[in-house]
VMD Tcl script that draws the C-alpha trace (Angstrom):
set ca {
  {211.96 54.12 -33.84}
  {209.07 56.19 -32.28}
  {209.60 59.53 -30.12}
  {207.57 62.74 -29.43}
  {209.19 64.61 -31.68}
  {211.52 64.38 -34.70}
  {213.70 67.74 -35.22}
  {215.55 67.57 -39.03}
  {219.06 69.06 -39.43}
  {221.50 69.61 -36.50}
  {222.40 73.41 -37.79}
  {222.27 76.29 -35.40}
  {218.30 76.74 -35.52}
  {218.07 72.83 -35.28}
  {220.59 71.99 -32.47}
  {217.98 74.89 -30.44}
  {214.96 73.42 -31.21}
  {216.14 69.62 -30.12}
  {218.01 70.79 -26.74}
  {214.38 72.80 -26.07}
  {212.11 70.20 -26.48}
  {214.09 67.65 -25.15}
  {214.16 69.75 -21.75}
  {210.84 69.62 -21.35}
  {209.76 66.42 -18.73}
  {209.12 62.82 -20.06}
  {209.58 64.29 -23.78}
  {211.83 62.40 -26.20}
  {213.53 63.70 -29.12}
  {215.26 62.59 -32.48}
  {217.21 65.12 -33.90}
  {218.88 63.81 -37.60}
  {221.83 65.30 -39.46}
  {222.60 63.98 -43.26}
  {226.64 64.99 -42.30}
  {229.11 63.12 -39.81}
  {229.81 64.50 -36.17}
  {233.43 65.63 -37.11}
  {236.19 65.29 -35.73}
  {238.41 67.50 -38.04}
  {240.00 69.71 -35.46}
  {239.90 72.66 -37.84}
  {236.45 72.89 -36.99}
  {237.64 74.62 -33.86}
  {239.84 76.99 -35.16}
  {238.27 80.21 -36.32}
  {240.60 81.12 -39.39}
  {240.59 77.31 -40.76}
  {236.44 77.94 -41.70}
  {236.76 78.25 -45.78}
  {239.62 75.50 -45.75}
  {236.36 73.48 -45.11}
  {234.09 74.51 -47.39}
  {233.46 72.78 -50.82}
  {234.79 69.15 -49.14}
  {233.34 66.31 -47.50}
  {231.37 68.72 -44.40}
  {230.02 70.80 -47.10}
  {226.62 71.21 -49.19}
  {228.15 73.47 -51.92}
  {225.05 73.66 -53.51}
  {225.36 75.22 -56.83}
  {223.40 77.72 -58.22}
  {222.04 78.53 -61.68}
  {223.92 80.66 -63.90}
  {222.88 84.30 -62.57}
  {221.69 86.83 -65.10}
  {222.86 89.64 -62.46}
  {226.65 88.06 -62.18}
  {227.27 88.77 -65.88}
  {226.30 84.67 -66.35}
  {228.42 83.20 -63.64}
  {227.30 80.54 -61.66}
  {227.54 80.76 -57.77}
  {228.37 78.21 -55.25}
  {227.14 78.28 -51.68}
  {228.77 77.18 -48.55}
  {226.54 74.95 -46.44}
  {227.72 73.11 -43.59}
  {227.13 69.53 -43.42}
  {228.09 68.22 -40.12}
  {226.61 68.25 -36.67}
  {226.12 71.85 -35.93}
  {225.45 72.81 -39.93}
  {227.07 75.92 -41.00}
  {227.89 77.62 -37.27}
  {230.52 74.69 -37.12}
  {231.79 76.21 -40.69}
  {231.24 79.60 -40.51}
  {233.10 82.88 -39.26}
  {232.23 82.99 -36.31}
  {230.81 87.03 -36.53}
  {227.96 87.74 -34.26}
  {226.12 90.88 -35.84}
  {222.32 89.83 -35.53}
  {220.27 92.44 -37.10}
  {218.31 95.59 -36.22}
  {215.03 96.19 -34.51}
  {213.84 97.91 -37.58}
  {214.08 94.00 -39.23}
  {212.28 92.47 -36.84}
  {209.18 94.92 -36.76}
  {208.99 95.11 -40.25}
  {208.73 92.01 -39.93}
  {206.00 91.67 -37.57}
  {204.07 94.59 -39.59}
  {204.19 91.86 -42.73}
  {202.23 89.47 -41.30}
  {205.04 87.49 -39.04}
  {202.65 88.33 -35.65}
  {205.02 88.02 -32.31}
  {208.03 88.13 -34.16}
  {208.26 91.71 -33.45}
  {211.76 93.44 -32.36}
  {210.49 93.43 -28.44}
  {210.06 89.64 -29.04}
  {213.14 89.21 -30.58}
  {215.34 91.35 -28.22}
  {213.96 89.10 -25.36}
  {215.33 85.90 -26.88}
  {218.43 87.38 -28.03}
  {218.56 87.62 -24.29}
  {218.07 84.54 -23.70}
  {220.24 83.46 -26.08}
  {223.60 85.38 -25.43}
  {226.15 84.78 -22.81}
  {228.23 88.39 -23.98}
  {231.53 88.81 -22.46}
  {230.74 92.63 -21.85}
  {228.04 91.73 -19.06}
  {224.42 92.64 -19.48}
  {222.84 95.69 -20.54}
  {218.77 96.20 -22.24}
  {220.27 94.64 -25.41}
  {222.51 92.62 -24.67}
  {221.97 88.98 -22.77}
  {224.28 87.30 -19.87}
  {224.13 83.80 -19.21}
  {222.90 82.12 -21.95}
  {224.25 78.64 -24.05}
  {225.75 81.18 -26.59}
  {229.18 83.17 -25.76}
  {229.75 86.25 -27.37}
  {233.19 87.59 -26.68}
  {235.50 90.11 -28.84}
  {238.40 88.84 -30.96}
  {241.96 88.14 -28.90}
  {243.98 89.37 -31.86}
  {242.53 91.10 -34.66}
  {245.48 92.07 -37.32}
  {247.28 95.38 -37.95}
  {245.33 96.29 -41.17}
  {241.97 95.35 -39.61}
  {242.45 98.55 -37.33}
  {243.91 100.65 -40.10}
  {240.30 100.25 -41.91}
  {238.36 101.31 -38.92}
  {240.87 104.54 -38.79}
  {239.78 104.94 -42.40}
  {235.94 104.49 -41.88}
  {236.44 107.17 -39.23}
  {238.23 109.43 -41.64}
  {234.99 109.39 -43.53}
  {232.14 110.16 -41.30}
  {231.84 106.42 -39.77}
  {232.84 106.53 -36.40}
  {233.77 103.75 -34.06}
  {230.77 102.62 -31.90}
  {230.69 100.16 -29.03}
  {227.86 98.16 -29.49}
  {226.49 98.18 -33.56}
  {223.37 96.49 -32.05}
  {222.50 99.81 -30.18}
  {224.69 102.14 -32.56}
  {224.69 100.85 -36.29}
  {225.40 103.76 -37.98}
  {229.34 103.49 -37.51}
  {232.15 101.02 -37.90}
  {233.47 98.01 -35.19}
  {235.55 94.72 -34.21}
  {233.01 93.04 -34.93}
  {231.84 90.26 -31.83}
  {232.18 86.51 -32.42}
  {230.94 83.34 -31.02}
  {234.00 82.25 -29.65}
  {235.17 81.05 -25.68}
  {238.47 82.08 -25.65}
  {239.91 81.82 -29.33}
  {238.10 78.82 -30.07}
  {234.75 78.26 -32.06}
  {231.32 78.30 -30.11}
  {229.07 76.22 -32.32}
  {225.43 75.41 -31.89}
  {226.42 72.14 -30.65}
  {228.66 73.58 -27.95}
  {225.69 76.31 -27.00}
  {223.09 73.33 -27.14}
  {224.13 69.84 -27.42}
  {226.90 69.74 -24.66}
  {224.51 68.52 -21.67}
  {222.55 65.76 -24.26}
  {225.97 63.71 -25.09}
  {225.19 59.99 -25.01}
  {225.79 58.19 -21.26}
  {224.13 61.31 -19.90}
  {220.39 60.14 -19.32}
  {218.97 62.71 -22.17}
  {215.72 62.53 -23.25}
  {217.30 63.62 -26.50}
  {218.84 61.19 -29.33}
  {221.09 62.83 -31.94}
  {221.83 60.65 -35.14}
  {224.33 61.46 -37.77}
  {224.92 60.23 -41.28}
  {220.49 60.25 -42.28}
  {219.58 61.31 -45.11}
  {216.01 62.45 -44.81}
  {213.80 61.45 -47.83}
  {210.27 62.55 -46.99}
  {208.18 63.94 -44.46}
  {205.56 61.21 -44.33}
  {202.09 62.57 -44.43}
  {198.63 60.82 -42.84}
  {195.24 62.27 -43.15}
  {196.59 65.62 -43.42}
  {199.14 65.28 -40.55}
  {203.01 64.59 -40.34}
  {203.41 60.98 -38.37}
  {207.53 60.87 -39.12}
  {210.02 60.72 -41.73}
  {211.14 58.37 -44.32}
  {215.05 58.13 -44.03}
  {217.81 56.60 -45.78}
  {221.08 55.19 -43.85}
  {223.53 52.78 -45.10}
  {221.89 52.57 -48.23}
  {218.80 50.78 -46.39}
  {215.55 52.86 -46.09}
  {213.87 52.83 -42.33}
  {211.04 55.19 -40.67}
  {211.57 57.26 -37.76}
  {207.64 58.39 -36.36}
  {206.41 60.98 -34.25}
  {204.34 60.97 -31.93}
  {203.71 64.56 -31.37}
  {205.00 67.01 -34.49}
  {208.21 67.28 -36.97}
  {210.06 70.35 -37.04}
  {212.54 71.27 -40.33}
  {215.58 72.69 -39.55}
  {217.34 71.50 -42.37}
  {218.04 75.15 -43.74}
  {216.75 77.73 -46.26}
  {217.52 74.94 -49.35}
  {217.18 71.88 -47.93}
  {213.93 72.72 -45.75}
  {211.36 73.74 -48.40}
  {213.14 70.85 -51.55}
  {212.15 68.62 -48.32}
  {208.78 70.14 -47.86}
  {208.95 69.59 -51.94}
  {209.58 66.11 -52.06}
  {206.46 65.50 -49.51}
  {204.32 66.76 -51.29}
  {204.22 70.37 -49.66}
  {204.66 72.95 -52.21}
  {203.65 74.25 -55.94}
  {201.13 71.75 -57.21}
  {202.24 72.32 -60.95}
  {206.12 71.87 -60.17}
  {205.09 68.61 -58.01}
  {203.10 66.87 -60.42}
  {205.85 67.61 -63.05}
  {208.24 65.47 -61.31}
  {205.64 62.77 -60.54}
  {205.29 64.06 -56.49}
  {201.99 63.54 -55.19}
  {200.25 66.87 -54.02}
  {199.78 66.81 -50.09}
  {199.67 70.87 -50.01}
  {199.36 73.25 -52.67}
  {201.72 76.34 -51.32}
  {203.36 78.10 -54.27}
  {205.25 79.84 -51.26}
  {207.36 77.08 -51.02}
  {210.81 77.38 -52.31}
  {210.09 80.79 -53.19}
  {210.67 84.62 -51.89}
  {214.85 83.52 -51.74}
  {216.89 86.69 -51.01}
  {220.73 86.53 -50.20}
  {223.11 89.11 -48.88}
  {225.74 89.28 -52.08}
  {228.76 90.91 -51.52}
  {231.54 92.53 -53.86}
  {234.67 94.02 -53.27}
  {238.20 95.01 -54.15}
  {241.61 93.85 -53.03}
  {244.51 96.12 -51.92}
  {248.37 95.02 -51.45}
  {249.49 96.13 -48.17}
  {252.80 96.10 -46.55}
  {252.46 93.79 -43.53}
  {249.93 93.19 -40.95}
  {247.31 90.60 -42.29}
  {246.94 87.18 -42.10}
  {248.80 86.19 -45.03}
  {251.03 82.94 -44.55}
  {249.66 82.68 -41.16}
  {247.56 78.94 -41.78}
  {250.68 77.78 -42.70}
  {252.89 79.10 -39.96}
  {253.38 76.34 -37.20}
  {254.30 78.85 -35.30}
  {250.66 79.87 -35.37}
  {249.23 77.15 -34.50}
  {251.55 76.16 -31.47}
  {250.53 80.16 -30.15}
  {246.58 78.52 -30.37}
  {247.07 75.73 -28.91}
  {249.25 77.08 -25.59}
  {247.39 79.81 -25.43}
  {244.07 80.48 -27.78}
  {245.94 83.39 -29.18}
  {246.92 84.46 -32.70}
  {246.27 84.73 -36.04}
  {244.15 81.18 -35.80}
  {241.31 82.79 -33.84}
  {240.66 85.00 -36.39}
  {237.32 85.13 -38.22}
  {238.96 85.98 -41.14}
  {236.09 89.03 -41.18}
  {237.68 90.65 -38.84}
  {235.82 94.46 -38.73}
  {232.60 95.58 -40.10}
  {230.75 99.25 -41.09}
  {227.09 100.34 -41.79}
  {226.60 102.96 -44.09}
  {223.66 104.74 -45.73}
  {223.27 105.76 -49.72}
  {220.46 107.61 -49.41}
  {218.62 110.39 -46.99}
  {215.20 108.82 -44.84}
  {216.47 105.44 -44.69}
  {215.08 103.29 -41.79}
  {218.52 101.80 -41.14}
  {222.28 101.24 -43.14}
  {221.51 99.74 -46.66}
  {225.71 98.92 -46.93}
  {227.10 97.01 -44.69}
  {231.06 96.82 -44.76}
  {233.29 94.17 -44.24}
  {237.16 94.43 -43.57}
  {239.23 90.77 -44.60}
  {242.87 90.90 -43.83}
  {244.00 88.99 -46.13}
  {243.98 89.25 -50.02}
  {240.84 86.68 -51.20}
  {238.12 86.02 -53.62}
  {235.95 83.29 -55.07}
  {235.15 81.75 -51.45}
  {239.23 82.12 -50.18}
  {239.84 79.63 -53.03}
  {241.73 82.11 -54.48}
  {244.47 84.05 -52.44}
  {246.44 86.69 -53.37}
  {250.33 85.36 -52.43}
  {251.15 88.54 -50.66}
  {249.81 90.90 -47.44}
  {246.68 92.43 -48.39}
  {243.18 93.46 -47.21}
  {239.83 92.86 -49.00}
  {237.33 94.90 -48.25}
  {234.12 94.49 -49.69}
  {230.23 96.22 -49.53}
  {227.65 94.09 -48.33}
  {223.91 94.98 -49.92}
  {221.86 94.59 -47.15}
  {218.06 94.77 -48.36}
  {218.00 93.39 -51.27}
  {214.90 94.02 -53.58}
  {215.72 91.01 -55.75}
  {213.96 87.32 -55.03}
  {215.00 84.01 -56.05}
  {213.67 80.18 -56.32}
  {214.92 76.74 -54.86}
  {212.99 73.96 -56.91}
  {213.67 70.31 -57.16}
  {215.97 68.72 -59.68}
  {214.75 65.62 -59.47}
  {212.91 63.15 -56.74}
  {215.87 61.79 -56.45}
  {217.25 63.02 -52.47}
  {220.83 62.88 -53.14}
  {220.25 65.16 -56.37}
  {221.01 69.21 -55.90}
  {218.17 71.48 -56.23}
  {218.04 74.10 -58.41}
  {219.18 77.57 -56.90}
  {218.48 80.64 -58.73}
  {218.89 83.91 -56.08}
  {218.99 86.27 -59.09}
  {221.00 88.88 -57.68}
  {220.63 92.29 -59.26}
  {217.48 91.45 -61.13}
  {215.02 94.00 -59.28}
  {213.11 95.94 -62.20}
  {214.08 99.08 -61.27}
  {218.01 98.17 -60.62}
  {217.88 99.92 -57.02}
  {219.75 96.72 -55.89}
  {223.20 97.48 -58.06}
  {222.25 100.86 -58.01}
  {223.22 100.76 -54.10}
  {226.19 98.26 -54.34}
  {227.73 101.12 -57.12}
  {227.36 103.66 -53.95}
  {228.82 100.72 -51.73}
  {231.82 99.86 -53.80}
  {232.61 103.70 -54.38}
  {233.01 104.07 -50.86}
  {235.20 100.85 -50.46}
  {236.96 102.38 -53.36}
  {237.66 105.39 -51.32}
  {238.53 103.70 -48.05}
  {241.26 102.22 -50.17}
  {242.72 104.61 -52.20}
  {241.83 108.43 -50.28}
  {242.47 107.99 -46.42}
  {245.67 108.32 -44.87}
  {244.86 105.73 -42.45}
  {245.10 103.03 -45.06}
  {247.60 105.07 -47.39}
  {250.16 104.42 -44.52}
  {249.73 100.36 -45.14}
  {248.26 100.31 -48.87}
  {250.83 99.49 -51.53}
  {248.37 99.31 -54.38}
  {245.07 98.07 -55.37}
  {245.19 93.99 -56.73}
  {241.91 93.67 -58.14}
  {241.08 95.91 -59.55}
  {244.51 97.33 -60.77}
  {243.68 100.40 -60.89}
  {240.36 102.81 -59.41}
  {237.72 102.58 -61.58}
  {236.08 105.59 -63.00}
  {232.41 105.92 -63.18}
  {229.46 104.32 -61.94}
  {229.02 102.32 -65.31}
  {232.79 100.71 -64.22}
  {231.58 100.05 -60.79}
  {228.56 98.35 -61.85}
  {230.76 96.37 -64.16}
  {232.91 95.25 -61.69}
  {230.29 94.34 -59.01}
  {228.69 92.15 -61.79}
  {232.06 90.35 -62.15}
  {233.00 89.53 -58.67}
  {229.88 89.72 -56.61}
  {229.28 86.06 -54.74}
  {226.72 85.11 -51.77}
  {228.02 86.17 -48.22}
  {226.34 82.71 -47.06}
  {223.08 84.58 -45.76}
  {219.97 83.25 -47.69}
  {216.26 83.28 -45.93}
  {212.72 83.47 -46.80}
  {211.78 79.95 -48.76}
  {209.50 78.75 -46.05}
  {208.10 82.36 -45.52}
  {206.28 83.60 -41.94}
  {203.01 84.90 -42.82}
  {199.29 84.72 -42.71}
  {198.40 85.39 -46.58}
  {198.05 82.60 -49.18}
  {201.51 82.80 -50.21}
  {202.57 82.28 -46.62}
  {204.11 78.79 -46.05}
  {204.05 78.91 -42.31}
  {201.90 80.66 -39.58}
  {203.48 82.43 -36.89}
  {203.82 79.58 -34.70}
  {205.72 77.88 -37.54}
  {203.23 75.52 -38.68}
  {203.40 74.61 -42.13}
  {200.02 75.48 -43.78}
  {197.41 72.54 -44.70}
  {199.65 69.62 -42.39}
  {199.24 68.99 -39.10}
  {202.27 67.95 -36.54}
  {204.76 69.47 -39.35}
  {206.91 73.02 -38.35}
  {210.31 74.92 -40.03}
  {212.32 76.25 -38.08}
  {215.12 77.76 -39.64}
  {216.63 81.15 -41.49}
  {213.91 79.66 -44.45}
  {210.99 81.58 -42.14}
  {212.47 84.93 -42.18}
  {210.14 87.09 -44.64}
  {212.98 89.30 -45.25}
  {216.76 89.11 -44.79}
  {218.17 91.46 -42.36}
  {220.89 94.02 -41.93}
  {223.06 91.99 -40.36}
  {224.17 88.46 -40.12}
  {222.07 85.48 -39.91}
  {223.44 82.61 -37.74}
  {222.27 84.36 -34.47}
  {218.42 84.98 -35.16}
  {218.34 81.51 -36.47}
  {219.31 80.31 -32.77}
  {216.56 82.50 -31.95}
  {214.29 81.26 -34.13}
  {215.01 77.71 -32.93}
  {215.01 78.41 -29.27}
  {211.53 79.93 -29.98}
  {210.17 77.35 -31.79}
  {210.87 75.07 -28.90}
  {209.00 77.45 -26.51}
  {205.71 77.40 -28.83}
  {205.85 73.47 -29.27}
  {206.52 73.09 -25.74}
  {203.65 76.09 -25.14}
  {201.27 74.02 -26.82}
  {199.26 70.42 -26.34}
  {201.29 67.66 -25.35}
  {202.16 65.14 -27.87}
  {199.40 62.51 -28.98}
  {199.91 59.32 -27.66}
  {198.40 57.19 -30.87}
  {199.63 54.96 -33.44}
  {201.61 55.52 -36.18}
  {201.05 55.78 -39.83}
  {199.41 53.40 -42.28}
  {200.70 50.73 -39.75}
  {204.50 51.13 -41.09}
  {206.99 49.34 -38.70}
  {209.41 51.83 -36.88}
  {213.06 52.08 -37.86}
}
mol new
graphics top color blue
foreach p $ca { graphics top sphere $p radius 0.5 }
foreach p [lrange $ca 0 end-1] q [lrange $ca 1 end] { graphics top cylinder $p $q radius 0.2 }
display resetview
């Protein structure tokens, strides 16, 4: 097979880039995803996300046993199915502050800036409260608010305002302050990338654009310094797909650079140690991982959550006459930004209100009503590493986000301040005392900060928001420019959360839309696609 381009991984930044090239006249596109297009219909319904995760339409990667969880392993939720994780996630629409962005932009990541950014948000949204300067109409993404947010979920935004966090409208405009928090949902039902992008490209409809399920990508196949396609695997037979004009990673902030890895592209010492050939030498690659890590507490409550609702028919008749109930929860149902310390640019804690009593990923539920709140470190100092395993495709990488391993401990430091505060919610305001039977886990408050720290070590886990392996930049350690293109290749871009430089305060599924929707505009903004041969003669798939 031979097109213009060749987009990898149908996620949210993926799905964007496809549906933006492909609009572009007499330009055909291949866009490839390594999962199924499912037809589970929990994929639709907002509460069922987690009962998804760690099957069939799920990376689970792994990671290495983390030094800053008191030696626990992690395990991260990755969505592997048309749409990637905004088919599996919870649907919460809180994308950053304009602070992010320009730092940002100040780093090195030139046009990337907040004013840039606010103008494809724009584009972007389609937000159920009509337009305003920050907010977009119009656009293949809806934003609307939750239809029925549960009893407890209020009771914690009463308690935020008991203690200094008041309820704000929009925490785009307003973050200091506590919400509902938005969701991409059109009316109780989930708004994936492939409904915002893919819905007018559906085979039968005369698109330019050709969307193939079930390939596993092996390689980005590399000619005299340029990308010409990609070796793929399907049905256990190995074909090539080749561009004419450019390939464009989307696979994600693992998959993208342990692809970039296996091509060649990456740390010339860790390549030649698994036998890879080097094509680039950029020790960016893989590197500069930062996560979001969470850690919280659990309190017993006397009603009002969403316990026993997944298994209520009743609840599922209400969704399907009328997109109400408990179903079109996000499960994350209300969120707060808070500052620990004085001169802060923006919140370093971000809160996050669960009505329900979970841990471990919702494999483990409490069998009662209960609310988990938990405190969200927002700018983490800590970095990480993805690195190959093997050369083998179908083998995990290694992931090692090293949580809590910043040399001067700012990073726990702030999640002790975070946790107190969820400690307090819990336990000290008569909003909650007036639902709150007890605390679950832990059993009882904990006193000191050494406790706290103790306790965030034990419980802490990814909130599924990792960036920054495929850095934007213009220094050597940069892997891509800020057009995207991958340093040293030709015809090769990522386009994905992997570019961010720095993870921001707030949640990542809507600036990696953005990120994709851009990175069709600078493709398209470009030359057209070369009209020459192939590589090294290889026949098409």
């Amino acid at each position: 097979m031979e097109v213009d381009y060749i987009v990898v991984g149908a996620g949210s930044a993926g799905c964007a880039v496809a549906a933006g090239l492909a609009a572009q006249p007499d330009t055909s596109v291949l866009l490839l995803e390594a999962g199924p297009r499912s037809r589970d219909p929990r994929v639709h319904l907002p509460a069922a996300a987690s009962a998804l995760w760690f099957g069939p339409l799920d990376w689970a990667y792994p990671t290495e046993p983390q030094e800053g969880l008191a030696g626990r392993p992690d395990q991260w939720p990755r969505g592997r199915l048309l749409g990637g994780s905004s088919a599996v996630n919870a649907t919460m629409y809180v994308r950053g502050l304009d602070a992010d962005y320009d730092e940002w932009a100040a780093g090195g990541a030139t046009g990337w800036d907040a004013a840039a950014m606010t103008r494809a948000f724009l584009d972007l949204e389609d937000d159920v409260r009509g337009p305003a300067p920050h907010r977009g109409v119009g656009g293949p993404v809806r934003v609307e608010h939750q239809r029925d947010p549960r009893p407890v979920t209020r009771a914690f935004l009463d308690a935020c305002e008991e203690l200094g966090l008041p309820r704000v409208d929009d925490y785009h405009v307003e973050p200091d302050g506590c919400a509902l928090n938005m969701v991409t949902q059109h009316t109780g039902r989930r708004w994936s990338a492939v409904d915002a992008f893919l819905r007018d490209h559906r085979p039968g409809r005369g698109s330019q654009l050709q969307v193939r399920t079930g390939v596993q990508v092996n390689r980005v196949a590399v000619d005299v310094g340029r990308a010409v396609g990609v070796e793929v695997t399907v049905d256990g037979r190995t074909r090539f797909a080749r561009a004419r004009g450019e390939v464009i990673l989307s696979a994600g902030t693992v998959a993208s650079p342990t692809l970039l890895h296996r091509s060649g592209i990456g740390p010339a010492d860790d390549l030649h140690a698994l036998g890879i050939e080097v094509v680039a030498d950029l020790p960016g690659v893989g590197a500069n991982l930062q996560d979001h890590v969470v850690a919280g507490m659990i309190a017993a409550t006397r009603g009002g959550s969403l316990h026993g609702a997944d298994r209520d028919p009743r609840s599922l008749l209400t969704w399907l006459r009328h997109r109400r109930g408990p179903l079109t929860s996000s499960t994350a149902e209300a969120i707060g930004f808070l500052r620990t310390r004085d001169g802060e640019p923006g919140p370093d804690i971000e809160l996050i209100a669960f009505p329900v009593g979970i841990k471990d990923h919702g494999r483990v539920r409490h069998p009662r009503h209960a609310i988990s709140v938990g405190a969200i470190l927002l700018r983490p100092r800590s970095r990480g590493r993805v690195r190959l395993a093997s050369i083998d495709p179908s083998a995990p990488p290694l992931v090692d986000p090293r949580p809590f391993t910043d040399e001067d401990g700012d990073d726990l430091a702030r999640m002790v301040d975070g946790l107190a505060f969820v400690q307090r919610l819990l336990t000290e305001t008569t909003a909650l005392a007036t639902v709150v039977e007890g605390l679950l886990e832990p059993d009882r408050p904990l006193e000191g900060r050494a406790a706290l720290a103790e306790h965030a070590r034990a419980v802490a886990q990814t909130l599924y928001h990792p960036v920054g392996t495929c850095r934007i930049g213009t220094d050597a350690a940069a892997v891509v420019d800020p057009e995207l293109r991958v340093a040293g290749v030709e015809g090769l871009r990522v386009a994905d959360a992997s570019v961010m430089p720095t993870v921001i305060r707030g949640h990542t599924n809507a600036p990696a839309m953005a990120i994709g929707m851009r990175a069709a505009r600078l493709i398209a903004n470009g030359s057209a696609p070369p009209r020459g041969p192939g590589a090294n003669g290889q026949a098409p798939a």
